[in-house]
Backbone as CSV, one residue per row, in Angstrom:
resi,resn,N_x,N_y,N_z,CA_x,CA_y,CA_z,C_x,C_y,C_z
1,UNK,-23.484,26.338,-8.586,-23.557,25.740,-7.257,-23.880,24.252,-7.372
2,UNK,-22.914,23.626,-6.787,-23.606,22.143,-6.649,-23.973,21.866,-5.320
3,UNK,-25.409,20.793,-5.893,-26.355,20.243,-4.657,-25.225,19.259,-3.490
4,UNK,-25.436,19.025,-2.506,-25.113,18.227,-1.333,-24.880,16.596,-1.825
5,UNK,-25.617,16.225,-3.330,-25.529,14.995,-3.566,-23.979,14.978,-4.351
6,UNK,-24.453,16.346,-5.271,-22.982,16.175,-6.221,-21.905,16.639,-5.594
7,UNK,-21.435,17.086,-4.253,-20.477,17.053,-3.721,-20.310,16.056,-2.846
8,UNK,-21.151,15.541,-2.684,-20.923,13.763,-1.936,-20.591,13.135,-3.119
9,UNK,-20.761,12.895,-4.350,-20.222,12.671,-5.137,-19.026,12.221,-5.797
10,UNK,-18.552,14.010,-6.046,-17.464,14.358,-6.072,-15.879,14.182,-5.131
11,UNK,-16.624,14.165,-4.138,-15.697,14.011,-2.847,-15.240,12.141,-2.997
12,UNK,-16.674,11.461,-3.136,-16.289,10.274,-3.130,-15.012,9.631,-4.207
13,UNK,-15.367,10.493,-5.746,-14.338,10.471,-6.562,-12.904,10.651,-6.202
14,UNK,-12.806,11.632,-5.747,-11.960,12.380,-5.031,-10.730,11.372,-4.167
15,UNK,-11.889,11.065,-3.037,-11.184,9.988,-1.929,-10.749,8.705,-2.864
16,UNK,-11.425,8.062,-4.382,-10.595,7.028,-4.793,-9.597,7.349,-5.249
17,UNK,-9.414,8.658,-5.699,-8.370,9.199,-6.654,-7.073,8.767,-5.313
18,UNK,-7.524,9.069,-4.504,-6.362,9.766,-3.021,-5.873,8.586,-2.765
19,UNK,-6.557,7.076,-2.771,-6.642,5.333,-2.697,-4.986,5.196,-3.332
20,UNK,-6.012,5.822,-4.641,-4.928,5.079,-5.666,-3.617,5.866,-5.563
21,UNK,-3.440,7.369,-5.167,-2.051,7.692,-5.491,-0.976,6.784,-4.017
22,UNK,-2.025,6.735,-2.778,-1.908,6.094,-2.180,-0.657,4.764,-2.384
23,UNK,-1.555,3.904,-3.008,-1.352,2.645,-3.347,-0.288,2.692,-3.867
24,UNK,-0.071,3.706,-5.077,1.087,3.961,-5.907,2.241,4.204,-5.038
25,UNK,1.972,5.157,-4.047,3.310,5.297,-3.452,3.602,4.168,-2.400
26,UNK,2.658,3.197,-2.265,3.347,2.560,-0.803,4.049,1.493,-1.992
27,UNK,3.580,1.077,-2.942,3.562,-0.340,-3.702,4.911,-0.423,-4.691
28,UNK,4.671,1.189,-5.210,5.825,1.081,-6.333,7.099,1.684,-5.689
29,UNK,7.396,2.185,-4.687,8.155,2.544,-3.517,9.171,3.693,-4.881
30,UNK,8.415,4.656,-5.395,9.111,5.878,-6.215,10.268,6.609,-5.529
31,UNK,10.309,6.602,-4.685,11.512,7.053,-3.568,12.774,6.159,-3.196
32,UNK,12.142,5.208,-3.159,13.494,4.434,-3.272,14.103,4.127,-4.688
33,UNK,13.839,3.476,-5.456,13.889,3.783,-6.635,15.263,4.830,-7.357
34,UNK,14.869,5.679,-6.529,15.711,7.073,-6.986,16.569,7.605,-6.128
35,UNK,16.090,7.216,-4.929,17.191,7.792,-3.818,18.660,7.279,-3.849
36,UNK,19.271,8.458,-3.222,20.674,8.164,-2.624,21.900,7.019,-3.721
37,UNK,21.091,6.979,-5.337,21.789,5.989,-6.009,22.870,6.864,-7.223
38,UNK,22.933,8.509,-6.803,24.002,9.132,-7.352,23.720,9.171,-8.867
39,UNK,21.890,9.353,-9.307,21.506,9.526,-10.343,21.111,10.712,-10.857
40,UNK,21.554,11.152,-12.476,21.082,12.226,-12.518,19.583,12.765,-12.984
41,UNK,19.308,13.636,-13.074,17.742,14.183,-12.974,17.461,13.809,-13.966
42,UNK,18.002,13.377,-15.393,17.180,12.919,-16.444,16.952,11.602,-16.039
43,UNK,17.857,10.943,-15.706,17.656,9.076,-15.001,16.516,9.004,-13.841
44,UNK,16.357,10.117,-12.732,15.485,9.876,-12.288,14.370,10.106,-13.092
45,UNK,14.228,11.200,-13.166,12.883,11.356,-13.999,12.003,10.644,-15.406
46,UNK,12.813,9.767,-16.087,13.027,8.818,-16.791,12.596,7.606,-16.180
47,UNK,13.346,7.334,-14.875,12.895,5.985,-13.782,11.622,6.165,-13.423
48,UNK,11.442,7.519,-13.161,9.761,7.751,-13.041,8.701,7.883,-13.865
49,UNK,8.895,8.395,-14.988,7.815,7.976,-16.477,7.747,7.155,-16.264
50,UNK,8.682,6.013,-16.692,8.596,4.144,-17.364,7.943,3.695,-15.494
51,UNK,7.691,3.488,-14.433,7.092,3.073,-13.793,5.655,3.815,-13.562
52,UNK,5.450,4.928,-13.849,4.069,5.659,-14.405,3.385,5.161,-15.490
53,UNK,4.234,4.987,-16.259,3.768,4.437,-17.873,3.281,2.903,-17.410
54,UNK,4.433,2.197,-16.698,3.599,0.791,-16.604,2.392,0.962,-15.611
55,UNK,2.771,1.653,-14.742,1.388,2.236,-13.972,0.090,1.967,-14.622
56,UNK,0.113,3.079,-15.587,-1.306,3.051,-16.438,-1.409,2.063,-17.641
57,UNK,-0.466,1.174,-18.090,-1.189,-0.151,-18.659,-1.434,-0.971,-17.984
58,UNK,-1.012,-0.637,-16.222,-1.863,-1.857,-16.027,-3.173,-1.789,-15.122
59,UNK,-3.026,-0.629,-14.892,-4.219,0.042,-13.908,-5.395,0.187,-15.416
60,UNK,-4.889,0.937,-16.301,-6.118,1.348,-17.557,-7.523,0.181,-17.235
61,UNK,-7.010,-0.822,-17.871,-7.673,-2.286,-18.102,-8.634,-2.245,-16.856
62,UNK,-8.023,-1.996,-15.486,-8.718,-2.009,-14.391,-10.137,-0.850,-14.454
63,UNK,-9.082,0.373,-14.522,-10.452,1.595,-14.829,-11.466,1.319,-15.101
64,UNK,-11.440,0.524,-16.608,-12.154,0.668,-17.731,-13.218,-0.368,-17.228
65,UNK,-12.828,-1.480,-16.820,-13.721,-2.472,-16.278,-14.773,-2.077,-15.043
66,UNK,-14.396,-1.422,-14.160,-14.991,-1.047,-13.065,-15.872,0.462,-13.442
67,UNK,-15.466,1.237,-14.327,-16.241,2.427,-15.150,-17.360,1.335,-15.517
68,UNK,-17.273,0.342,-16.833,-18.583,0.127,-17.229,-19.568,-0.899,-16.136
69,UNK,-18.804,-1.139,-15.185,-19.661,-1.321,-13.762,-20.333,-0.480,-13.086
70,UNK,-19.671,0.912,-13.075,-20.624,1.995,-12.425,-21.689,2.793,-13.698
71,UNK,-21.509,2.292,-15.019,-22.063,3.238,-15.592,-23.435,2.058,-15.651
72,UNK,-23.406,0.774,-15.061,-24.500,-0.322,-15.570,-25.573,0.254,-14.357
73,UNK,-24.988,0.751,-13.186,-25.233,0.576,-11.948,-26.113,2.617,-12.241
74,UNK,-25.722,3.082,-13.148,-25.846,4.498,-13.436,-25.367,5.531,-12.623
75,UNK,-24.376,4.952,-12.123,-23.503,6.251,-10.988,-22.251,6.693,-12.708
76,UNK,-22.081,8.192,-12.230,-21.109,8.643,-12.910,-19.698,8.188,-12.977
77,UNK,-19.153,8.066,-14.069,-17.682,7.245,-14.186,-16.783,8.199,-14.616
């Protein structure tokens, strides 16, 4: 069972996670991308790794910086 703090917590984790897929979809526009351009499922899905992949080299760097901000601050990262 978790206490009322660690699901305030958790939830808060949660809601950045939701930010960022957020962000991802308004910013990197994955739907257009792929739509209606008469591609096949390995090309899309391919178009979608390599903008995932740059995703996380350039988000990582971000993580990592703002983790050892919350871990100075002693909230969980």
């Amino acid at each position: 069972m978790w206490s009322t703090e660690d699901v305030a917590k958790a939830y808060k984790f949660r809601w950045r996670i939701e930010i960022i897929f957020k962000t991802w979809k308004s910013h990197f526009s994955l739907a257009k991308l792929v739509d209606n351009q008469g591609l096949s499922r390995i090309q899309v899905e391919s178009t979608i790794f390599l903008v995932l992949l740059f995703i996380i080299m350039v988000q990582l760097p971000l993580f990592h910086y703002y983790c050892e901000r919350l871990l100075k601050k002693k909230e969980i990262c």
